[in-house]
C-alpha positions in Angstrom: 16.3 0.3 6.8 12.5 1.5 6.1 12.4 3.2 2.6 10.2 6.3 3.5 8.5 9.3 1.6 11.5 11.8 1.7 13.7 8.5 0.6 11.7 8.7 -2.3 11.4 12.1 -3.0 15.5 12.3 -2.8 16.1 9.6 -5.6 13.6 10.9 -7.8 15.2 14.0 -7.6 18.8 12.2 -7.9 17.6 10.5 -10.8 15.6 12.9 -13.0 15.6 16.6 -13.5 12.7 17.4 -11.6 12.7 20.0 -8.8 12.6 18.8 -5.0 9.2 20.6 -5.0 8.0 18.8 -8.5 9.0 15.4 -6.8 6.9 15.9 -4.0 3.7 17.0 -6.2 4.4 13.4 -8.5 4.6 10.9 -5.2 2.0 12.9 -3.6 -0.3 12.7 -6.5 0.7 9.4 -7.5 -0.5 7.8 -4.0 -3.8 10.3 -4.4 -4.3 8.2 -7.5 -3.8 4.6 -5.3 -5.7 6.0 -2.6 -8.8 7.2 -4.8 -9.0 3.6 -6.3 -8.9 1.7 -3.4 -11.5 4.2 -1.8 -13.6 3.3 -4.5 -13.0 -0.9 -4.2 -11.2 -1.1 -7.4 -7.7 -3.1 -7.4 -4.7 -1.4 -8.3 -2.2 -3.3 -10.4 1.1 -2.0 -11.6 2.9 -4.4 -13.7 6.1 -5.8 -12.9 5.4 -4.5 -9.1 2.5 -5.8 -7.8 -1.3 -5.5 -7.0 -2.9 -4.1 -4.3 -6.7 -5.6 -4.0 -9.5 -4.2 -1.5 -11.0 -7.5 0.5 -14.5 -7.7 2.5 -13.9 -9.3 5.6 -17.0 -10.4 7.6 -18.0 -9.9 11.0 -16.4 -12.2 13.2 -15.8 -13.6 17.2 -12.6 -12.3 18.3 -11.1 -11.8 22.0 -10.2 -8.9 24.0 -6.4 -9.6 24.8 -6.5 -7.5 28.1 -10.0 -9.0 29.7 -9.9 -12.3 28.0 -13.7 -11.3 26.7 -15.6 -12.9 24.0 -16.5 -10.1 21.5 -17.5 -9.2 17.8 -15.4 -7.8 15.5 -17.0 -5.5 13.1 -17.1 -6.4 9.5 -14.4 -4.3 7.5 -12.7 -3.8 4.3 -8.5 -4.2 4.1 -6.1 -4.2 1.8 -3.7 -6.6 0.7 -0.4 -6.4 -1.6 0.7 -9.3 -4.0 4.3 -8.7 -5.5 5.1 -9.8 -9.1 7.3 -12.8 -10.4 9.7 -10.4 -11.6 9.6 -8.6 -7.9 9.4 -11.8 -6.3 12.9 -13.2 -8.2 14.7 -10.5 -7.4 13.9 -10.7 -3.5 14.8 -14.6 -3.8 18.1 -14.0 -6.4 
């Protein structure tokens, strides 16, 4: 099962004594803050989670699937998530 948005909007509210409408503005301005950092090419680490880090990626040969075409990939930015030892033993027991 796929933890979504409203999955965590419900167990905030379950766990805390915030409103249903004062959980949604804290995820909602929580991943603003993420999503402003990243914009910017800053890393984002949260301890005992993980990191999330912006990468370059240069432009590359690549193939059309459909055609079977040589073709150039443009040059992009992407980000990738490393999890934390202590998120990492938990997932492994």
């Amino acid at each position: 099962m796929t933890l979504t948005k409203a999955d965590l909007i419900n167990s905030i509210c379950d766990s805390t004594d915030l409103t249903k409408r004062e959980s949604i503005s804290t995820i909602d301005s929580f991943f603003e803050v993420i999503k402003r950092t990243l914009e910017s090419g800053e890393d984002v680490k949260i301890s005992g989670f993980g990191k999330f880090c912006v990468k370059d990626k240069k432009e590359r040969k690549g193939r059309n699937p459909q055609t079977g075409d040589d073709m150039m990939m443009d040059a992009r930015r992407i980000v990738t998530f490393k999890c934390s030892d202590v998120i990492r033993d938990k997932i492994n027991g």
